[in-house]
Each structure stands twice: as C-alpha cells, then as structure tokens.
N, C-alpha and C positions, 0 to 999 in steps of 0.2 A: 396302740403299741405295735401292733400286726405290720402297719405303713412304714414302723423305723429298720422291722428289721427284713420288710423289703426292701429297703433303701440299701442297706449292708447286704445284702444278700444281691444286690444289686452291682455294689461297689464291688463286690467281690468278681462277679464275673466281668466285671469293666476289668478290671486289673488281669484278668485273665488271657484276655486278647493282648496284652501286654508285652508278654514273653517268656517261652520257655526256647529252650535250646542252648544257647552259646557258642555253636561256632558260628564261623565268619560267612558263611553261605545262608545266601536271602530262601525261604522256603517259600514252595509255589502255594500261590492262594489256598490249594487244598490242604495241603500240609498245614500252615496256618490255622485255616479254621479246623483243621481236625486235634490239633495243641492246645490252641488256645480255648475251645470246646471243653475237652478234657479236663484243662484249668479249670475252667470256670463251671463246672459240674461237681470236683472232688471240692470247690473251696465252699461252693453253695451248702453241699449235704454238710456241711462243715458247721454253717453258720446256724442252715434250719437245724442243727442237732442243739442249739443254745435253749435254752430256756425263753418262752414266753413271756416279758415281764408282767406283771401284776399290779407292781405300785413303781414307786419311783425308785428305790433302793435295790429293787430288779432291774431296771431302766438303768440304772448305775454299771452294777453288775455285767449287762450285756453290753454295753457302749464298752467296758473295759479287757472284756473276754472276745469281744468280737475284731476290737481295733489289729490286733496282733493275727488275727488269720486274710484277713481281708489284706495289710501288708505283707502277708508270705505271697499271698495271691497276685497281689500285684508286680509283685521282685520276678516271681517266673513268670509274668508274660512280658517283662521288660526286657527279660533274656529271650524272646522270639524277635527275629531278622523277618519283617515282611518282605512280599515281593514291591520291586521298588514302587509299583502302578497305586499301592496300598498303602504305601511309608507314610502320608500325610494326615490317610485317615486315620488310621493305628493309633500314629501319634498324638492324634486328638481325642481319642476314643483313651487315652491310659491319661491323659490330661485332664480329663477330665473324672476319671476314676481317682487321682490323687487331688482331687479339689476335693472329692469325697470323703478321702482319708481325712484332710485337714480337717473338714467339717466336724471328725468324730469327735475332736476335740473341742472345739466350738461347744459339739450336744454334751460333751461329758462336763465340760465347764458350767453349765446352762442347768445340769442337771442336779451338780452338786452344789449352784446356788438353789437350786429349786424355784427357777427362773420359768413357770410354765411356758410364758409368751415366749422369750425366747427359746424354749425348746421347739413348740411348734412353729419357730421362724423356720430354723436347724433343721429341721424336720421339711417341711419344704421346700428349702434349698438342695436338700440333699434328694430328694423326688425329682425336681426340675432337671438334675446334672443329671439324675440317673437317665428319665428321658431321651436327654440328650443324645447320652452312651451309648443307651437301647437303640436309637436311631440309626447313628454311626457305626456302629457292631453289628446291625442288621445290613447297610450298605456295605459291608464287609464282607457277610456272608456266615457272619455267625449268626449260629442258633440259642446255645445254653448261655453263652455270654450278651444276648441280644432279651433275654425275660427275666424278669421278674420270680 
C-alpha cells in the first residue's frame, strides 16, 4: 500500500512543475524550479499527512481523499510560464502527472470492485508514469517534484 501512495505523492509533485503564477511573463529556469519545488513539497506533506491504508476500505478512502489534493497541485503548476528552452519538457512532465490523475480513477473503480488484479495493474501504471515524471522533473532541474 506504501507503492500507491508513492505514486500520489508522486503525482502530486508532477503536478507541481505544472504551474503556479498567472501572469503572462515566462519565469527563468530558477524561478520555475524554485515554484514549482515549493508546489510540489506543500502538496507532498499534503498527501504523506493521509492515512496509511490497512485494508481496502482504507485504500478507498485515500484514492478519494487524495485525488482532490493531488488536482489542486496540479492546477497551480499549470498556472507556471516556463522559460520557453523548458515549455516542451514542462509540458510533458504535467502530461503525464494528469495521466496520473486519470488513473486515480481507474484505481478507485478497481477498488470499489475489489478488482485486486486490476488494482495492481493501476498501481503499476501509475509507478511507470510517475518514473517517467521523475525523469523529466529531474532534466528540468527539479528536486521535490523529481522524488518520491
């Protein structure tokens, strides 16, 4: 259970590098990672403050408690303007943090059939993307939004 809610704790800092700010001026790579950092540190302590699940009916629980912080997290890093050298990566890095979102639904469906196999499909796919993010967030030049 520990793996899902790195996964959201995960998604959360993908969503992070996303975007905060709102105006029309691109912020230089530091500012970026120092935003989007920020994000992705307040949504994490966010998510480890959930409950550990236990059994599945916990497992419920945090897929539906977690989904709604991990989407704030994602909305302010959508509102950050990379520099343009970054725009493509960014953009695949919060791309792939809402392929994560989607999934929570996927695992809350999966859970409330009490579908084991396909939780730990859910569950895997959502480790692979997160991966990916880590990757991408890390050639960015993030830190908090690049771990686990």
């Amino acid at each position: 259970m520990r793996t899902i809610v790195s996964g959201l704790v995960s998604s959360a800092a993908l969503a992070v590098a996303a975007g905060c700010g709102g105006s029309s001026d691109r912020l230089s790579r530091e500012e970026l990672v120092s935003e989007a950092d920020a994000i992705c540190a307040q949504y994490e302590d966010e998510l480890e403050s959930l409950a550990q699940p236990e059994n599945i009916q916990d497992l419920d629980r945090l897929v539906e408690n977690a989904k709604p912080i991990v989407e704030s997290g994602l909305e302010e890093l959508r509102g950050l303007e990379p520099p343009e050298d970054l725009e493509d990566q960014y953009d695949e890095w919060i791309s792939r943090t809402e392929e994560n979102v989607d999934r929570l639904d996927e695992l809350g469906e999966a859970v409330a059939d009490r579908d084991e196999q396909r939780i730990g499909e859910v569950v895997g796919e959502i480790q692979q993307t997160e991966e990916e993010a880590d990757e991408l967030a890390g050639e960015i030049g993030l830190q908090d939004c690049a771990s686990d």
